[in-house]
PDBQT receptor file of N, H, CA, C and O in Angstrom, charges set to zero:
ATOM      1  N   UNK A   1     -17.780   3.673  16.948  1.00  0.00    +0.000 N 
ATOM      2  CA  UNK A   1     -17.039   2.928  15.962  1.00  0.00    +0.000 C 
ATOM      3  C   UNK A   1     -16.493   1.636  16.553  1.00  0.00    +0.000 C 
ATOM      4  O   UNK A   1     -16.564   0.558  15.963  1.00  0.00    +0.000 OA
ATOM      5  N   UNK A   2     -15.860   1.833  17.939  1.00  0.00    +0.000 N 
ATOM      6  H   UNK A   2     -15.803   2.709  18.419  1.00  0.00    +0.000 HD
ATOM      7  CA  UNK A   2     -15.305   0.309  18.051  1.00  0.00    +0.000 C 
ATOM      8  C   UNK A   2     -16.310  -0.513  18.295  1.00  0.00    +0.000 C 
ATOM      9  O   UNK A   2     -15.977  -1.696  18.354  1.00  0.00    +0.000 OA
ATOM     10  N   UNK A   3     -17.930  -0.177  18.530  1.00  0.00    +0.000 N 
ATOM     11  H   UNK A   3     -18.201   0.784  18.482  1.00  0.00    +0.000 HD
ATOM     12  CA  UNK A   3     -18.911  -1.526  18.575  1.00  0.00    +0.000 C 
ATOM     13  C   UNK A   3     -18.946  -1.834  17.386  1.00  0.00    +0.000 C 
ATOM     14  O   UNK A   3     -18.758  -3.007  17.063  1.00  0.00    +0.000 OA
ATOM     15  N   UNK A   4     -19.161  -0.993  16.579  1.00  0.00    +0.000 N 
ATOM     16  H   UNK A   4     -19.314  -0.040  16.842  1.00  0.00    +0.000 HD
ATOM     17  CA  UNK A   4     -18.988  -1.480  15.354  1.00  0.00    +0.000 C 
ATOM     18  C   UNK A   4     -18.054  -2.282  13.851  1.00  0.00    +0.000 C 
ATOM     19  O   UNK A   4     -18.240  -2.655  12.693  1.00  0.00    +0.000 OA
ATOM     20  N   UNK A   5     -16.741  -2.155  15.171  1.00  0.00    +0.000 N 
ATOM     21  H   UNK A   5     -16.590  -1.852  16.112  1.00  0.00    +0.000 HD
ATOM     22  CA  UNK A   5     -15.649  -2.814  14.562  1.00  0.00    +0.000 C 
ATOM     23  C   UNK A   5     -15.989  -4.411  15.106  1.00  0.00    +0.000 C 
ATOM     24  O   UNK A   5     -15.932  -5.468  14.478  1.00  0.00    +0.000 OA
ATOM     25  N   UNK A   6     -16.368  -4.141  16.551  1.00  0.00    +0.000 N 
ATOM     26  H   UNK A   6     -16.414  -3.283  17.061  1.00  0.00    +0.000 HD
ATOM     27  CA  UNK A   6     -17.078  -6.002  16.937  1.00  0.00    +0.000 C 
ATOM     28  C   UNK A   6     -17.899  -6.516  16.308  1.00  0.00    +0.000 C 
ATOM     29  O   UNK A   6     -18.109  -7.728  16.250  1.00  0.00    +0.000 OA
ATOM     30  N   UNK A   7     -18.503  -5.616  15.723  1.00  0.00    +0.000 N 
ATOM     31  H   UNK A   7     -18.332  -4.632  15.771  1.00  0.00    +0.000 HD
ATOM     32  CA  UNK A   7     -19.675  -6.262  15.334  1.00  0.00    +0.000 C 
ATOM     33  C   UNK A   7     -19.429  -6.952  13.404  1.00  0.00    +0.000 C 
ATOM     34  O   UNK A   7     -20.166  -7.677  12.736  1.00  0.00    +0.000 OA
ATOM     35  N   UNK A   8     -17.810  -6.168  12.998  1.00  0.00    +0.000 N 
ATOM     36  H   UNK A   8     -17.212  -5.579  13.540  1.00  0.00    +0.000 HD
ATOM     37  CA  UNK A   8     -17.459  -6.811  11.334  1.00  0.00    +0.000 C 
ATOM     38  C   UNK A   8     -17.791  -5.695  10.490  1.00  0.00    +0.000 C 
ATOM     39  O   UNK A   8     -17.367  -5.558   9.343  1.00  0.00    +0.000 OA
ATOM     40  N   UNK A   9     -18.720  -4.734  11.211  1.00  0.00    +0.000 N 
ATOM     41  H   UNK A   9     -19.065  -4.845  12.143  1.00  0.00    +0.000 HD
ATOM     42  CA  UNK A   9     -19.458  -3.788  10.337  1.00  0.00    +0.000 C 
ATOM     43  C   UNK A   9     -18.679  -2.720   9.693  1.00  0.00    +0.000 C 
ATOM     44  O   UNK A   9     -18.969  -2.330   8.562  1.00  0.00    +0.000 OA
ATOM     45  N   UNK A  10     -17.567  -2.166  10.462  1.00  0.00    +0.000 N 
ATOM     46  H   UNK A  10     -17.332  -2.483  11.381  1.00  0.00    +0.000 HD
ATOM     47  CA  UNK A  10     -16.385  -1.098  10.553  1.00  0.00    +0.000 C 
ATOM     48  C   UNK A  10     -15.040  -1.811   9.571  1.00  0.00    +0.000 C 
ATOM     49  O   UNK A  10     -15.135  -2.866  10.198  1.00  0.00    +0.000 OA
ATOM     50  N   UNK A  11     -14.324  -1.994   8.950  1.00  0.00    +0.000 N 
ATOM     51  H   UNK A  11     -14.247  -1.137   8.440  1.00  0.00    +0.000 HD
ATOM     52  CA  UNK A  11     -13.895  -2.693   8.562  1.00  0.00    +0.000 C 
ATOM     53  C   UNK A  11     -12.663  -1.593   8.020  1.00  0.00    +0.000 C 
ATOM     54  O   UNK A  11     -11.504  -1.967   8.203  1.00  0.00    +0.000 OA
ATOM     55  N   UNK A  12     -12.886  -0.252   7.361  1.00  0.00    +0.000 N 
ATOM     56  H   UNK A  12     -13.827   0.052   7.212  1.00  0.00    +0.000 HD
ATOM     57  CA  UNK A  12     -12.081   0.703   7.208  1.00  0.00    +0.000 C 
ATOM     58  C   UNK A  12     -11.598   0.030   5.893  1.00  0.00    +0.000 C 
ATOM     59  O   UNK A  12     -11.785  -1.102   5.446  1.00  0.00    +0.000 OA
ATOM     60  N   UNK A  13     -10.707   1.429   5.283  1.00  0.00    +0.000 N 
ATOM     61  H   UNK A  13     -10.555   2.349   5.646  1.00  0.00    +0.000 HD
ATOM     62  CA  UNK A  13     -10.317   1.201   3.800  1.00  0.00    +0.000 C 
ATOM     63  C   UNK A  13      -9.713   0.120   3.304  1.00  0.00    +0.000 C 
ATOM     64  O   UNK A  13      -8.801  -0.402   3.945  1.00  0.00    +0.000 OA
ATOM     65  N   UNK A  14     -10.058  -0.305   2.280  1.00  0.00    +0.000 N 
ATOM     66  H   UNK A  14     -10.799   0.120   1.760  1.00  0.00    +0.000 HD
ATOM     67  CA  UNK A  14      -8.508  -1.787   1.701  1.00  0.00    +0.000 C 
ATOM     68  C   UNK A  14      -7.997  -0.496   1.623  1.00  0.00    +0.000 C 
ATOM     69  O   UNK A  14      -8.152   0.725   1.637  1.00  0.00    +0.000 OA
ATOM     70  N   UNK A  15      -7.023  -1.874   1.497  1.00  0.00    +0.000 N 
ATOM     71  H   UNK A  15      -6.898  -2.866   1.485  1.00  0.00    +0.000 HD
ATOM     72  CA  UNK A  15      -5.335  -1.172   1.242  1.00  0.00    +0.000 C 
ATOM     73  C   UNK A  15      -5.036  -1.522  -0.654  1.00  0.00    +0.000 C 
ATOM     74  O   UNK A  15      -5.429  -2.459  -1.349  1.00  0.00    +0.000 OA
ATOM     75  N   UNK A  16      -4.075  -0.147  -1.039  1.00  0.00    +0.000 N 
ATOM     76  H   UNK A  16      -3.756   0.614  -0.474  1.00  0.00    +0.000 HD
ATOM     77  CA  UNK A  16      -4.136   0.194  -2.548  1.00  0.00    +0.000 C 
ATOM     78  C   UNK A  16      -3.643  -0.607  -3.284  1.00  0.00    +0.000 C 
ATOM     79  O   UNK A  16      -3.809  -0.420  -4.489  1.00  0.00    +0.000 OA
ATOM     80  N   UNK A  17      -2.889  -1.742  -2.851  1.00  0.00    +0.000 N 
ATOM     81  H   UNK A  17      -2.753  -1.894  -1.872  1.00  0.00    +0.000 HD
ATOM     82  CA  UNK A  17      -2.300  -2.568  -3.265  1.00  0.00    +0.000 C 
ATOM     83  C   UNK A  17      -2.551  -4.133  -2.521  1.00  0.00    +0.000 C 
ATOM     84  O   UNK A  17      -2.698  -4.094  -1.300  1.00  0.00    +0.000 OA
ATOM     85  N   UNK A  18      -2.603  -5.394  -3.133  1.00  0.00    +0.000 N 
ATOM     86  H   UNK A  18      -2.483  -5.427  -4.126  1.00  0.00    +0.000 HD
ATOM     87  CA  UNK A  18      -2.368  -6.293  -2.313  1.00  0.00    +0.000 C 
ATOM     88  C   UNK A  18      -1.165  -6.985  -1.853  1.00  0.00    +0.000 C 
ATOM     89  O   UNK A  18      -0.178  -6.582  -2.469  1.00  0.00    +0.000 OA
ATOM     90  N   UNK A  19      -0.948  -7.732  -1.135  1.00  0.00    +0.000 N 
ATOM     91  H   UNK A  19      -1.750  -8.059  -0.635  1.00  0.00    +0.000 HD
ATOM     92  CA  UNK A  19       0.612  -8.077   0.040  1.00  0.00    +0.000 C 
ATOM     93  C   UNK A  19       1.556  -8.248  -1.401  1.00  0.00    +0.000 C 
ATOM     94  O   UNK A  19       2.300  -7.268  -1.432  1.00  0.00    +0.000 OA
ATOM     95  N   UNK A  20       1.750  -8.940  -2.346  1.00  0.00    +0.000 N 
ATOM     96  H   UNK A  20       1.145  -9.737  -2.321  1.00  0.00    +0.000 HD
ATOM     97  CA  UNK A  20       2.248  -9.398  -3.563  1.00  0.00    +0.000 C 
ATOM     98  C   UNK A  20       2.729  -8.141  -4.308  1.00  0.00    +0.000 C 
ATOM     99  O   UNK A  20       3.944  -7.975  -4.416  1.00  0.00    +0.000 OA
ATOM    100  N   UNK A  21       1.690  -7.043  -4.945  1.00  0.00    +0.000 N 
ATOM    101  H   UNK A  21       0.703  -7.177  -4.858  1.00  0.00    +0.000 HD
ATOM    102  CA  UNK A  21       1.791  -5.902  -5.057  1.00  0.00    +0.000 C 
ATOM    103  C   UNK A  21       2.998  -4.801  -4.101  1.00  0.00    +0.000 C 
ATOM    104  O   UNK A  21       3.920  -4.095  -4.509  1.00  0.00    +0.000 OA
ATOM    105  N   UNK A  22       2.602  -5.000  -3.051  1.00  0.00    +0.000 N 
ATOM    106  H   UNK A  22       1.853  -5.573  -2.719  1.00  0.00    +0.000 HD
ATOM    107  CA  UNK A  22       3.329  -4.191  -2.288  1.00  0.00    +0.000 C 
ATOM    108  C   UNK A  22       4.988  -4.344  -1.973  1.00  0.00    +0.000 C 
ATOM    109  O   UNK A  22       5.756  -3.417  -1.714  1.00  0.00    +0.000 OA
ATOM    110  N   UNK A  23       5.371  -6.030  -2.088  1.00  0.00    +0.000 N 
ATOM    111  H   UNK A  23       4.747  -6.783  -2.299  1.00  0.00    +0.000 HD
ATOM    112  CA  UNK A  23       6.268  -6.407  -1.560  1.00  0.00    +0.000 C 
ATOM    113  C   UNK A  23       6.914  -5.936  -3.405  1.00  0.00    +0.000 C 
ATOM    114  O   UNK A  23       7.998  -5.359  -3.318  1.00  0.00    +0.000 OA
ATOM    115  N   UNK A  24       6.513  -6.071  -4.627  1.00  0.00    +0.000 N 
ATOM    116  H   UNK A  24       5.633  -6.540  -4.697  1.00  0.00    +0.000 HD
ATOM    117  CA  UNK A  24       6.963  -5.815  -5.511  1.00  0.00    +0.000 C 
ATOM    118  C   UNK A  24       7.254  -4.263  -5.902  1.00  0.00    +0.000 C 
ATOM    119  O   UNK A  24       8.002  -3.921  -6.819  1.00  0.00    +0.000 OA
ATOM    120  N   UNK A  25       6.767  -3.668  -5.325  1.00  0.00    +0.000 N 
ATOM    121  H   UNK A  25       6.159  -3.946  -4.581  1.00  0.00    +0.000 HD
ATOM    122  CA  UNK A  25       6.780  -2.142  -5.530  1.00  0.00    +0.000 C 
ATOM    123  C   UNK A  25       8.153  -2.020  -4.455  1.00  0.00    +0.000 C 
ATOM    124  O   UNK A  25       9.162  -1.332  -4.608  1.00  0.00    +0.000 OA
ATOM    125  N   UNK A  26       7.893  -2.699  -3.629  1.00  0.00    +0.000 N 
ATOM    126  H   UNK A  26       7.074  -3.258  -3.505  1.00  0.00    +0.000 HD
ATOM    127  CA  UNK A  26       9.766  -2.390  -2.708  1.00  0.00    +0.000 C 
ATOM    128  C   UNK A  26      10.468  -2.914  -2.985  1.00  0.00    +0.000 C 
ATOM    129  O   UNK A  26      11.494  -2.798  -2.314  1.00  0.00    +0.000 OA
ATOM    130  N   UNK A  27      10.488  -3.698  -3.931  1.00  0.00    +0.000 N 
ATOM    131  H   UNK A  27       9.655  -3.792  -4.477  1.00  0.00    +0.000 HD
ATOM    132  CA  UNK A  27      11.778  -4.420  -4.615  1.00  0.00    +0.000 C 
ATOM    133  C   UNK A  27      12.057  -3.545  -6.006  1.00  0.00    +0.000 C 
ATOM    134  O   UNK A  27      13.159  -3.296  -6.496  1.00  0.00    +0.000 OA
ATOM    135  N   UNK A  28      11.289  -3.314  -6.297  1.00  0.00    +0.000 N 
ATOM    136  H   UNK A  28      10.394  -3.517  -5.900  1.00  0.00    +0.000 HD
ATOM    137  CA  UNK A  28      11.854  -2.866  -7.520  1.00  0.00    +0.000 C 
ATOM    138  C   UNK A  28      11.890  -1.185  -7.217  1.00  0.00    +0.000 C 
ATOM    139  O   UNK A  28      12.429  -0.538  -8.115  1.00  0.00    +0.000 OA
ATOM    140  N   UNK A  29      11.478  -0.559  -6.279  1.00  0.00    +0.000 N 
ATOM    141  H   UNK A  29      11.041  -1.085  -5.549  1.00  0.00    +0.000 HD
ATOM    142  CA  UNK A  29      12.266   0.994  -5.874  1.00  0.00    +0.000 C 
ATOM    143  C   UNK A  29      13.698   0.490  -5.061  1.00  0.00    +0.000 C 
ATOM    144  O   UNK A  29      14.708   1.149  -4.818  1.00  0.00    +0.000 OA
ATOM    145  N   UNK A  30      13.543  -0.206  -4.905  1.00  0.00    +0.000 N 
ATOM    146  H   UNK A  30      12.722  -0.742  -5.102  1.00  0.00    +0.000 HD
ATOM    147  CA  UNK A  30      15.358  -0.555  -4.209  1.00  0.00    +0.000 C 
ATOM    148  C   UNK A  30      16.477  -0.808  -5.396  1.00  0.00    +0.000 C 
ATOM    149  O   UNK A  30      17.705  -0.726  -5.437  1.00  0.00    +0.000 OA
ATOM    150  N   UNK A  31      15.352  -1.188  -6.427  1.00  0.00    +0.000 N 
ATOM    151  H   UNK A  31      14.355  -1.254  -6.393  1.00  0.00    +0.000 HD
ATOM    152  CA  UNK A  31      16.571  -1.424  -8.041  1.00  0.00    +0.000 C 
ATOM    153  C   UNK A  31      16.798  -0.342  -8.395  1.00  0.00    +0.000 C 
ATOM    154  O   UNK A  31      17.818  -0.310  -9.082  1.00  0.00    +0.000 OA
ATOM    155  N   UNK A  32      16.121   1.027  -8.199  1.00  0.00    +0.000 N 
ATOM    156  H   UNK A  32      15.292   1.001  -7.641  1.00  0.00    +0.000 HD
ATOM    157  CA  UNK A  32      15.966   2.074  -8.657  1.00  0.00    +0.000 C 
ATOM    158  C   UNK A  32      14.985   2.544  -9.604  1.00  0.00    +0.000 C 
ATOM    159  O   UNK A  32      15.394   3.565 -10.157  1.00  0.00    +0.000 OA
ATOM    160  N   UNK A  33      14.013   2.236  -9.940  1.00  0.00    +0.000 N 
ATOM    161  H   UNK A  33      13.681   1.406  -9.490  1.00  0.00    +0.000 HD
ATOM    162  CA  UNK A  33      12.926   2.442 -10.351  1.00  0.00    +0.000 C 
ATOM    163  C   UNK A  33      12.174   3.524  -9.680  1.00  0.00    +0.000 C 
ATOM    164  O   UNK A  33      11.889   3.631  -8.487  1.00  0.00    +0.000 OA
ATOM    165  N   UNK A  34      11.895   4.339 -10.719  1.00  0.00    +0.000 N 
ATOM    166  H   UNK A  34      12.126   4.252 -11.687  1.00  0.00    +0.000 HD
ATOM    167  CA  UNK A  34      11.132   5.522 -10.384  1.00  0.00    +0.000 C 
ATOM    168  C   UNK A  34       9.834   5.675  -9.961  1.00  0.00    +0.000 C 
ATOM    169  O   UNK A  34       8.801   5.379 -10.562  1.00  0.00    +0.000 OA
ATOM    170  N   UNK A  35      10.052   6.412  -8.320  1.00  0.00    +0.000 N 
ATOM    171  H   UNK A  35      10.892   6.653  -7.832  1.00  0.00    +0.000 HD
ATOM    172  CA  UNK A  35       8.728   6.640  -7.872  1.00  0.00    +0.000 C 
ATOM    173  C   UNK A  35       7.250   6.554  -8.177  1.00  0.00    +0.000 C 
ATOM    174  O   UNK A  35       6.241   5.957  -7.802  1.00  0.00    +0.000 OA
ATOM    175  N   UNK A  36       7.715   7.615  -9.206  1.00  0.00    +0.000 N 
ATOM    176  H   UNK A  36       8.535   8.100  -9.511  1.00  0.00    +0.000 HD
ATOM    177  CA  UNK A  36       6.776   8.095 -10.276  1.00  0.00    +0.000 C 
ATOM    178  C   UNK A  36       6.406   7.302 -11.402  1.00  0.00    +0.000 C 
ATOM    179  O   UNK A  36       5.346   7.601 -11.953  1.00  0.00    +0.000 OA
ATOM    180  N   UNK A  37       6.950   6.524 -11.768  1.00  0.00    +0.000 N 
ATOM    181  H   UNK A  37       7.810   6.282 -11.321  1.00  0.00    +0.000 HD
ATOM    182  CA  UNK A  37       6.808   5.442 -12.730  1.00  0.00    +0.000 C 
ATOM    183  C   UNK A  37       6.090   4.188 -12.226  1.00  0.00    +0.000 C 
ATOM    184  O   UNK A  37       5.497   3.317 -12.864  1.00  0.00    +0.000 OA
ATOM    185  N   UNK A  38       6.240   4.287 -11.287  1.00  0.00    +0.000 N 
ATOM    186  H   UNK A  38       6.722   4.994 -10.769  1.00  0.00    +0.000 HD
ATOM    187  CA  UNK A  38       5.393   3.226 -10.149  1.00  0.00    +0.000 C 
ATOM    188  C   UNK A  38       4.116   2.905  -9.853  1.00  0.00    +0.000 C 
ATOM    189  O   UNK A  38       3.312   1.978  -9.753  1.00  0.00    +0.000 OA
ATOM    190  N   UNK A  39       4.341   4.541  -9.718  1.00  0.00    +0.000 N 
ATOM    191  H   UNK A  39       4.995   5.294  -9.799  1.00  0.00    +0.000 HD
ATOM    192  CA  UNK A  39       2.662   5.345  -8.816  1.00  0.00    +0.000 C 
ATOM    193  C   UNK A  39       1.733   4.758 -10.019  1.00  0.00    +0.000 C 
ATOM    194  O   UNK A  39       0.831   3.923 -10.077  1.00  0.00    +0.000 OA
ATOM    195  N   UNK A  40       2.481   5.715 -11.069  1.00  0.00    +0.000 N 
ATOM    196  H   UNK A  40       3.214   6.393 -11.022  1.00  0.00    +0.000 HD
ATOM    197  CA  UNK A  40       1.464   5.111 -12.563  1.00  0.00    +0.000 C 
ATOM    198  C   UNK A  40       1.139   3.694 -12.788  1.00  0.00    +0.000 C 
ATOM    199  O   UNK A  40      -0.040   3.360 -12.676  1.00  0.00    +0.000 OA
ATOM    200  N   UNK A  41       1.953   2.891 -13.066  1.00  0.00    +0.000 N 
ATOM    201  H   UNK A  41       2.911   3.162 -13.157  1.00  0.00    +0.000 HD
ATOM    202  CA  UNK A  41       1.801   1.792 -13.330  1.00  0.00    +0.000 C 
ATOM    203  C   UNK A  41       1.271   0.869 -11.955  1.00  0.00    +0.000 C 
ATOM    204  O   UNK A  41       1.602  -0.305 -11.796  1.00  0.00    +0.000 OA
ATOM    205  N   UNK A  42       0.696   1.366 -11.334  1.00  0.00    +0.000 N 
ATOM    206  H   UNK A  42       0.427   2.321 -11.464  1.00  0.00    +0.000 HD
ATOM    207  CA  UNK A  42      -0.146   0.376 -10.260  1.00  0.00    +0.000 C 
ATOM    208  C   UNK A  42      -1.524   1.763  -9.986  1.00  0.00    +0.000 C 
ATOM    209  O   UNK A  42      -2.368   1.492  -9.132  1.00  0.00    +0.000 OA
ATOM    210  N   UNK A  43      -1.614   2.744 -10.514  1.00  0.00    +0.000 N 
ATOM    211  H   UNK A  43      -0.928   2.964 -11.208  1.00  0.00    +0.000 HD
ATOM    212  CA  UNK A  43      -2.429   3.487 -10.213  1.00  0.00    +0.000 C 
ATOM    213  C   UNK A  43      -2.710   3.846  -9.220  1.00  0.00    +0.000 C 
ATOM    214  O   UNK A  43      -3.896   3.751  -8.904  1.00  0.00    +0.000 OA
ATOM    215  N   UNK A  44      -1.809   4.384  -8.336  1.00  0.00    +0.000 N 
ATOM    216  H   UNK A  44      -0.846   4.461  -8.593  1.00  0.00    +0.000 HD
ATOM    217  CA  UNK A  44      -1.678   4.518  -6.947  1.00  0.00    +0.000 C 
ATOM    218  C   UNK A  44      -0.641   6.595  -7.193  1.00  0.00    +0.000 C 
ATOM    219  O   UNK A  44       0.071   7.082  -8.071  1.00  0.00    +0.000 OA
ATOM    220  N   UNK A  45      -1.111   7.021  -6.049  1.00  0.00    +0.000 N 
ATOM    221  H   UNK A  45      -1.689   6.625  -5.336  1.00  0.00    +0.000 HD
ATOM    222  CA  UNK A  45      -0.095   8.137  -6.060  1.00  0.00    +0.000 C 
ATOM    223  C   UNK A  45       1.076   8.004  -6.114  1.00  0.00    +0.000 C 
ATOM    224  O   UNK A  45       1.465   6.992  -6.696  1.00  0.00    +0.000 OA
ATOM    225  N   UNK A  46       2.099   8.931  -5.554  1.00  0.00    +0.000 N 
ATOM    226  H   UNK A  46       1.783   9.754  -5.081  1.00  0.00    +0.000 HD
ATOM    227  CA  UNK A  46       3.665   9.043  -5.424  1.00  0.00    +0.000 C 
ATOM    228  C   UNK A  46       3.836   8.915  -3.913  1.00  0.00    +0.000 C 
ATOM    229  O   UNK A  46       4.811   8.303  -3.479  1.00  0.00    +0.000 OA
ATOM    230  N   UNK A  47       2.756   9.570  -2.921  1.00  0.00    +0.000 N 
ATOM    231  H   UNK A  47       1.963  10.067  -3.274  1.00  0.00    +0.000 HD
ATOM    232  CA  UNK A  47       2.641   9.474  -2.134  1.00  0.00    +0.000 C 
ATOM    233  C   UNK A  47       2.239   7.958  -1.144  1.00  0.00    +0.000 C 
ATOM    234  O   UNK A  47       2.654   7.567  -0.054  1.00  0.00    +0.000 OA
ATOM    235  N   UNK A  48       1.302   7.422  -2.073  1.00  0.00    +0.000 N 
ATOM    236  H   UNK A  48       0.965   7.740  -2.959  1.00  0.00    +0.000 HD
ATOM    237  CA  UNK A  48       1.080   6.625  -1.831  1.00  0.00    +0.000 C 
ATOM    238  C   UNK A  48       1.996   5.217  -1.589  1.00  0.00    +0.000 C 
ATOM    239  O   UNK A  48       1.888   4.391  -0.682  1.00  0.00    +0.000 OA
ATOM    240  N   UNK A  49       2.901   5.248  -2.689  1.00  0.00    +0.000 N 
ATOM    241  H   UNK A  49       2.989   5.919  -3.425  1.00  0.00    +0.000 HD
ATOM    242  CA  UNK A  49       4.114   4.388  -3.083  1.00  0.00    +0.000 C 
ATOM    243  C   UNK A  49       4.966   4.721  -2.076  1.00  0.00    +0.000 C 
ATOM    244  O   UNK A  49       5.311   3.669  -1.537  1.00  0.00    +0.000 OA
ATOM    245  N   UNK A  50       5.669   6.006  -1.357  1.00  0.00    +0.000 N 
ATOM    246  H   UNK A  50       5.389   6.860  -1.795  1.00  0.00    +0.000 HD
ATOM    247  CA  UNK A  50       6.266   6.013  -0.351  1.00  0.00    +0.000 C 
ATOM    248  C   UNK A  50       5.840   5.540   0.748  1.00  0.00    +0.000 C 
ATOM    249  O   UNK A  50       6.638   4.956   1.481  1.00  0.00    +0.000 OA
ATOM    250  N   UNK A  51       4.425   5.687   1.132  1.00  0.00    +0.000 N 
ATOM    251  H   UNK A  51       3.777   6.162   0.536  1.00  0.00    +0.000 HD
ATOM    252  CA  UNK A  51       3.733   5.008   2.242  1.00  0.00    +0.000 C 
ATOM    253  C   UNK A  51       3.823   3.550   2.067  1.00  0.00    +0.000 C 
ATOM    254  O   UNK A  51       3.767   2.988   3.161  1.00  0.00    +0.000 OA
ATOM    255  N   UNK A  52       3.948   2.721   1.048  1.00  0.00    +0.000 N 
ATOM    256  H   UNK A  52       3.994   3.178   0.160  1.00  0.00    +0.000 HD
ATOM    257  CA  UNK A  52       4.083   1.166   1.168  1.00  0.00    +0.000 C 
ATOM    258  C   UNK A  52       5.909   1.045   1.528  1.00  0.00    +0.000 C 
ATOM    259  O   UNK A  52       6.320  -0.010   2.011  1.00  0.00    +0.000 OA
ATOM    260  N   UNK A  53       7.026   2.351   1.207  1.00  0.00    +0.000 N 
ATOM    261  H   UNK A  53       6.692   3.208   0.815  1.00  0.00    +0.000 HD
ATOM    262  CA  UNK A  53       7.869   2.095   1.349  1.00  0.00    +0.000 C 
ATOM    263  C   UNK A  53       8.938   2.344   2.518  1.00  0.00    +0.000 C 
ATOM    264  O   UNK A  53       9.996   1.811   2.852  1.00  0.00    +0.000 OA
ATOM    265  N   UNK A  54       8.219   3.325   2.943  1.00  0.00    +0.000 N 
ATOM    266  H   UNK A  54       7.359   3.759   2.672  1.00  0.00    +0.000 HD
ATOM    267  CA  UNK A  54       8.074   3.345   4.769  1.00  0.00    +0.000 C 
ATOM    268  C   UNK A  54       7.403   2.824   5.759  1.00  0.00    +0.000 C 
ATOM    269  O   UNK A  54       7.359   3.088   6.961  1.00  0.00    +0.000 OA
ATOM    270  N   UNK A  55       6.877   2.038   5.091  1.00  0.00    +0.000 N 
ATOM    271  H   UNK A  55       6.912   1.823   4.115  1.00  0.00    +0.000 HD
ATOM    272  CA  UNK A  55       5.779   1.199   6.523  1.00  0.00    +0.000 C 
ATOM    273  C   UNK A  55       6.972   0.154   6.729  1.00  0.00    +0.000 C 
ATOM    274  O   UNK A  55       7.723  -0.236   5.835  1.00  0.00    +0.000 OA
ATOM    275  N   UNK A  56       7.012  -0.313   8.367  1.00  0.00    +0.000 N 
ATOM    276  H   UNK A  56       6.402   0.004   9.094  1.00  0.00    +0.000 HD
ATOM    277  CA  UNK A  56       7.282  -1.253   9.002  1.00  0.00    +0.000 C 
ATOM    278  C   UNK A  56       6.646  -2.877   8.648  1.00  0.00    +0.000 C 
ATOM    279  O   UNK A  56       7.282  -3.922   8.505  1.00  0.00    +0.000 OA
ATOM    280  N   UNK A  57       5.590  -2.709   8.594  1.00  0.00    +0.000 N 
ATOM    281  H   UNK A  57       5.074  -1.861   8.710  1.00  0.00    +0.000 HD
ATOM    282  CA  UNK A  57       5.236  -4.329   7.536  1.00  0.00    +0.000 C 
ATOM    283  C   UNK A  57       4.666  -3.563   6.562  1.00  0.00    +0.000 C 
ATOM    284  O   UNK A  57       4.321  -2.382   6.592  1.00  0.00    +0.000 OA
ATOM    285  N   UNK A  58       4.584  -4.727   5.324  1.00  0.00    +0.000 N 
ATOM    286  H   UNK A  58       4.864  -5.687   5.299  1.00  0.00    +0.000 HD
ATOM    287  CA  UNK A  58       3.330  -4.569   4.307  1.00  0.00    +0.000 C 
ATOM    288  C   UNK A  58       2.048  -4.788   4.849  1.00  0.00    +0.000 C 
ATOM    289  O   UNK A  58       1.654  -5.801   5.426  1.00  0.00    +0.000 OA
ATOM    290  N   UNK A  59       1.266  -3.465   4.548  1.00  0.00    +0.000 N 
ATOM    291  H   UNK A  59       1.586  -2.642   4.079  1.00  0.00    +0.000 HD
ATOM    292  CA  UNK A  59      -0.543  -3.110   4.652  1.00  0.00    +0.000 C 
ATOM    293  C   UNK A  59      -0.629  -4.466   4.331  1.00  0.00    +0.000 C 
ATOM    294  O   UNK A  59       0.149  -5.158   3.675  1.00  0.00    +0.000 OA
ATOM    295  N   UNK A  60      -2.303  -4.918   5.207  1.00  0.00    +0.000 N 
ATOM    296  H   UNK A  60      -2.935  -4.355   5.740  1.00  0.00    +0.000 HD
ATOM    297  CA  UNK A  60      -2.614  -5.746   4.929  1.00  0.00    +0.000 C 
ATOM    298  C   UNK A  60      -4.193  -5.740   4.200  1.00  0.00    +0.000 C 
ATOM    299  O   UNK A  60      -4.692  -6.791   3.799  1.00  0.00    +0.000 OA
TER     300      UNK A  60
């Protein structure tokens, strides 16, 4: 895999949201907006939405 990350070929998953997306999903769970109301409306899990809200930067 890592020759193949030199080589551009390996590239691994996007991420579920883009930088814009993400930074808006943590602003508006800090207003209090529901997890779950979230997940839906960006079509992403519950799980998923906590993972953009525990990461140290926004996925890129």
């Amino acid at each position: 895999m890592a020759a193949a990350r030199q080589r551009g070929a390996y590239t691994g998953r996007k991420p579920a949201l883009i930088t814009e997306q993400a930074v808006e999903v943590r602003r508006r769970a800090a207003a209090g907006e529901k997890k779950a109301a979230l997940a839906k409306e960006y079509g992403i899990s519950r799980e998923t939405v906590y993972s953009y809200l525990h990461a140290e930067t926004v996925p890129s």
